[in-house]
N, C-alpha and C positions, 0 to 999 in steps of 0.2 A: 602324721603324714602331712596333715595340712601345715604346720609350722613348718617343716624340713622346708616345703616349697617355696613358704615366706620368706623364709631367711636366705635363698638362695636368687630369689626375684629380688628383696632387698638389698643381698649385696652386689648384685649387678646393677644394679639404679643405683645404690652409692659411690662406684666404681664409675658408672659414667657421669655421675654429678660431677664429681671428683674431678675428672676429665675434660667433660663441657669448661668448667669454672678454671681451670689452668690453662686450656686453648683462650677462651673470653679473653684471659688478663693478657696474654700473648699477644692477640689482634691487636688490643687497644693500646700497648704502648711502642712508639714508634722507636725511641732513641736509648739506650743501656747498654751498660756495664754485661760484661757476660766473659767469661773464659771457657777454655776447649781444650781438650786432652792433648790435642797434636792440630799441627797446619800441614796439608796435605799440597803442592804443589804442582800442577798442570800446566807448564808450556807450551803452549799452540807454536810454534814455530814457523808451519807452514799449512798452505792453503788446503790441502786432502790431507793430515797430519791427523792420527789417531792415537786418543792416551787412556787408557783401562788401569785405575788404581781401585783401591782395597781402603775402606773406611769404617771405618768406625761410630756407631751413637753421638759418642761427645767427640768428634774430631770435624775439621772444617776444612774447606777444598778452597782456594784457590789458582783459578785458570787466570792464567793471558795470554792473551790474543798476538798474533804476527806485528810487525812493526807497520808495515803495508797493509789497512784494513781496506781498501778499495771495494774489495769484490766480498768484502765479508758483511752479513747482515747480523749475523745473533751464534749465540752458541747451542749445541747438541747437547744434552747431558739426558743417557740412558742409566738407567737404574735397574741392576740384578739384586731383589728384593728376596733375603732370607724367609724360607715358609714362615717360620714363627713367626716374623713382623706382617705378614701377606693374613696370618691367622688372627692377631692381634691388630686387625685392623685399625686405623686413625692413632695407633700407639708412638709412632716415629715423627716430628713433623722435621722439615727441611724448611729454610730459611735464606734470603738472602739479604746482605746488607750493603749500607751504599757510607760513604765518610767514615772512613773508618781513620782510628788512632789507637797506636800507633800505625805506619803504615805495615802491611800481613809480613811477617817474614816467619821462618821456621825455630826461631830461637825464641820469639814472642806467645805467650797462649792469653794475654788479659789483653779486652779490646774494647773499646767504646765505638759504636755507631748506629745506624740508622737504618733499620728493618726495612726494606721495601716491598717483602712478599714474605711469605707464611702459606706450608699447606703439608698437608700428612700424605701419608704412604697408604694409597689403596689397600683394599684385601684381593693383590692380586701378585703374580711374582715377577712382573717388570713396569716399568713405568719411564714415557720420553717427555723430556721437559725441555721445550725450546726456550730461548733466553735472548728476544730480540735486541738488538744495539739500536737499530735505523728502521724507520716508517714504513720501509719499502720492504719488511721480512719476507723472505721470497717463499718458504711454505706454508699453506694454508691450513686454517685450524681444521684440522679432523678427531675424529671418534677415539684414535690411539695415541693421543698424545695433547700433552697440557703445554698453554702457551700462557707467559705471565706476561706481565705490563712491561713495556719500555725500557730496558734499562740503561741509561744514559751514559752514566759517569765509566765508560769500560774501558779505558785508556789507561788506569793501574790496573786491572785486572778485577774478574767479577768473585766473590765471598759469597761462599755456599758454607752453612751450619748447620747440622743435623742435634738432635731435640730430641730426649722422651719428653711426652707429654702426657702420660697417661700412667697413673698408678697401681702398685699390685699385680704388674706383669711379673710373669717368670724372670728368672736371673738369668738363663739361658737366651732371653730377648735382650738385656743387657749391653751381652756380650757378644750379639752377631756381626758378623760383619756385611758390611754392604758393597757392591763389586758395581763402582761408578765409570762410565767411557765418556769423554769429551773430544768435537771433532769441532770445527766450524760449519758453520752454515751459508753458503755461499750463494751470493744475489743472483740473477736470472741475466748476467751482463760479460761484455764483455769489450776489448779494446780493439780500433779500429788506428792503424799508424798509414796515412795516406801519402804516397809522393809522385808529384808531377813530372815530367821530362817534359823539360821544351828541347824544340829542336834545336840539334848545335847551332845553325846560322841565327837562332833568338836570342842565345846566351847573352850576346850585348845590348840587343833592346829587349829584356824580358819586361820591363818596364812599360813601354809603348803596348803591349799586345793585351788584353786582358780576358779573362774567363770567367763564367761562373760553376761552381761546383756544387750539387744537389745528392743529399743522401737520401732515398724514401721521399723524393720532392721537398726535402727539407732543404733549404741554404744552409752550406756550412762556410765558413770563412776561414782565414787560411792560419789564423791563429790554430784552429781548431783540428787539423791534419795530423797532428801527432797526439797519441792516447786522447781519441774519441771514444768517448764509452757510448755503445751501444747495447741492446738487448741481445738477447740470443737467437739465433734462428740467421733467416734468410737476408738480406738487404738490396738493394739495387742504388748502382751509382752513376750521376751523369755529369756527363764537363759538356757545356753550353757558351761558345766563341763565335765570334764574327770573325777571328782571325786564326782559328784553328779548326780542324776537324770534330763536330761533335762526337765523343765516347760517352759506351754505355758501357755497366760491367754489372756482373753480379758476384753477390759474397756472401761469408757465410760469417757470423762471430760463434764462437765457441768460449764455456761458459770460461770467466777468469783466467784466460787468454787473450794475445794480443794476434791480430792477425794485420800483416803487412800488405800491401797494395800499392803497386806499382803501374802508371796509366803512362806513356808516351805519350805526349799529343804530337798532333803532325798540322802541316800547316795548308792550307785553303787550295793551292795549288793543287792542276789535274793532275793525275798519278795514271802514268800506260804500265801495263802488265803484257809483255811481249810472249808469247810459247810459241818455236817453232825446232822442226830438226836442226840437230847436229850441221854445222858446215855454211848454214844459210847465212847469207849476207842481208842485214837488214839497214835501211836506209831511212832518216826519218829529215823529212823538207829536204831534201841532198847530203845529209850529211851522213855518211858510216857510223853508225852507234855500235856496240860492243851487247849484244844480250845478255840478259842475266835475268834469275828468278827475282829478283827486287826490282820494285816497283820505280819508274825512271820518271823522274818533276817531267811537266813538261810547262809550257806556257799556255793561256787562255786564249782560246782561237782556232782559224783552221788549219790542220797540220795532212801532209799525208806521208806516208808511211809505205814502202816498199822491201817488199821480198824477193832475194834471188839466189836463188837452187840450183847449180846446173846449168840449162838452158830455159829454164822456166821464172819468169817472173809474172808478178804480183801487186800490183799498187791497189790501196786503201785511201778513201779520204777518214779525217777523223774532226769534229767539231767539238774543241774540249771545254767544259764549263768548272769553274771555280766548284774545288769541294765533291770531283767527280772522281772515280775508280775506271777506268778502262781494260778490257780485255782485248788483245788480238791473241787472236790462236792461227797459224799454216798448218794445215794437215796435211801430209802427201800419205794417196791410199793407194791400193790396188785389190781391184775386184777380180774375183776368177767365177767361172761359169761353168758349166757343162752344154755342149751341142751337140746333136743331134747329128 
């Protein structure tokens, strides 16, 4: 009884000797020769674009990326892990390489290049593996998911190799297959396209007039008004003139979107805002003006202004200052009572 147990404690310590000593020599060499049953092919095309292929032990995935990586930070790749490999833990490893030759194509399986990462398949039956491109990877490392180093060179596309590593598994681990998804991973940003309106009578001195324009109390410059990347979330924006009306606005970026903004300015001149009934004749210094819900230039100084109704009139003085809003309102009311 006692040998049965030796021999069975033995060859599971020879098994993972076996194992430890083929992962070891894996770590340490960075650059090799290696061939692959098949090249698997992943097109990112586009920014939410989701791809779910079927792989195999000795087969190797290549993804690439959109042509436009702006808003892209690293790639997704989740893993639906065969029980037997989830049983046969650390038996599968996955790999990535970097200079590769010839370059990946589907007609090619012999490659020479440069391992950058190395790591086996849990004993569990899925597994997400972030694949950063840029500094700024916008998910944080959590409990459910493995993130590897930096991978730079992603502009051909990034090479995934799957590996036994591990001897005297069943022939049915062999043969499983592995059900890999790849999406992107998209940054925490997005684009801001900014445009001013000067007033038509500036159009020919837009020159002469000048502004400043502040995002988040940040100066932007006017280079800078088309595809602003900005963060996600909320922003606040201000135009700051001696010769136009200060604006203020708020906005919103939305993620790997461009959101448009459009600001009129208007110029330092008082602005009257007339409201009165139907039929009134309104008079402003002597002259007949024409009412209307838009706001009427007027000049700096003292103006007044006259109402007439009927038989009832109305005069207002008004003392208008640069950069000021005016309202006149005429009410005509009628009260009713009860007596006694």
């Amino acid at each position: 009884m006692k040998r049965i147990v030796f021999q069975k404690i033995f060859g599971n310590a020879k098994k993972f000797i076996s194992f430890s000593l083929v992962l070891t020599s894996l770590v340490f060499v960075s650059a090799e020769n290696f061939r692959v049953r098949k090249l698997i092919p992943i097109e990112l095309k586009q920014l939410d674009q989701k791809i779910t292929v079927e792989s195999g032990i000795n087969d190797a995935l290549f993804v690439t990326l959109p042509e436009d990586v702006t808003y892209v930070c690293g790639i997704e790749l989740t893993f639906k892990i065969p029980e037997i490999i989830a049983t046969w833990q650390d038996s599968v490893a996955y790999m990535l390489y970097d200079s590769l030759a010839p370059s990946p194509n589907q007609t090619e399986l012999n490659y020479y290049g440069e391992r950058v990462h190395l790591a086996t398949f849990p004993g569990k039956l899925s597994l997400t593996v972030h694949v950063p491109i840029t500094k700024d990877f916008s998910i944080k490392d959590n409990p459910y998911s493995v993130r590897i180093p930096l991978y730079q060179n992603f502009e051909k596309g990034i090479f995934l190799r799957f590996m036994m590593v591990m001897k005297g598994v069943p022939e049915s681990l062999e043969n499983s297959i592995l059900e890999v998804t790849a999406k992107p991973v998209l940054k925490n940003q997005g684009a801001l396209n900014l445009g001013l309106v000067l007033p038509q009578s500036d159009s020919q001195e837009a020159g002469e007039k000048t502004y400043s324009v502040f995002i988040d109390d940040k100066p932007v410059q006017k280079s800078e008004f088309k595809n602003k990347i900005l963060s996600t979330g909320e922003h606040h924006l201000s135009v700051v003139s001696d010769s136009y009306r200060n604006e203020l606005r708020t906005f919103r970026i939305e993620q790997a979107k461009t959101t448009n903004l459009s600001v009129a300015l208007r110029g330092i001149e008082p602005l009257l805002k007339l409201s009165c009934p139907k039929d009134t004749k309104v008079f402003l210094d002597t002259n007949q003006i024409a009412t209307s819900t838009d706001p009427i230039v007027v000049s700096q100084g003292e103006h007044t202004i006259k109402f007439i109704l009927g038989d009832y009139e109305i005069v207002k003085t008004l003392s208008a200052e640069n950069g000021r809003t005016y309202s006149v309102n005429l009410n005509v009311d009628a009260s009713i009572s009860e007596e006694d």
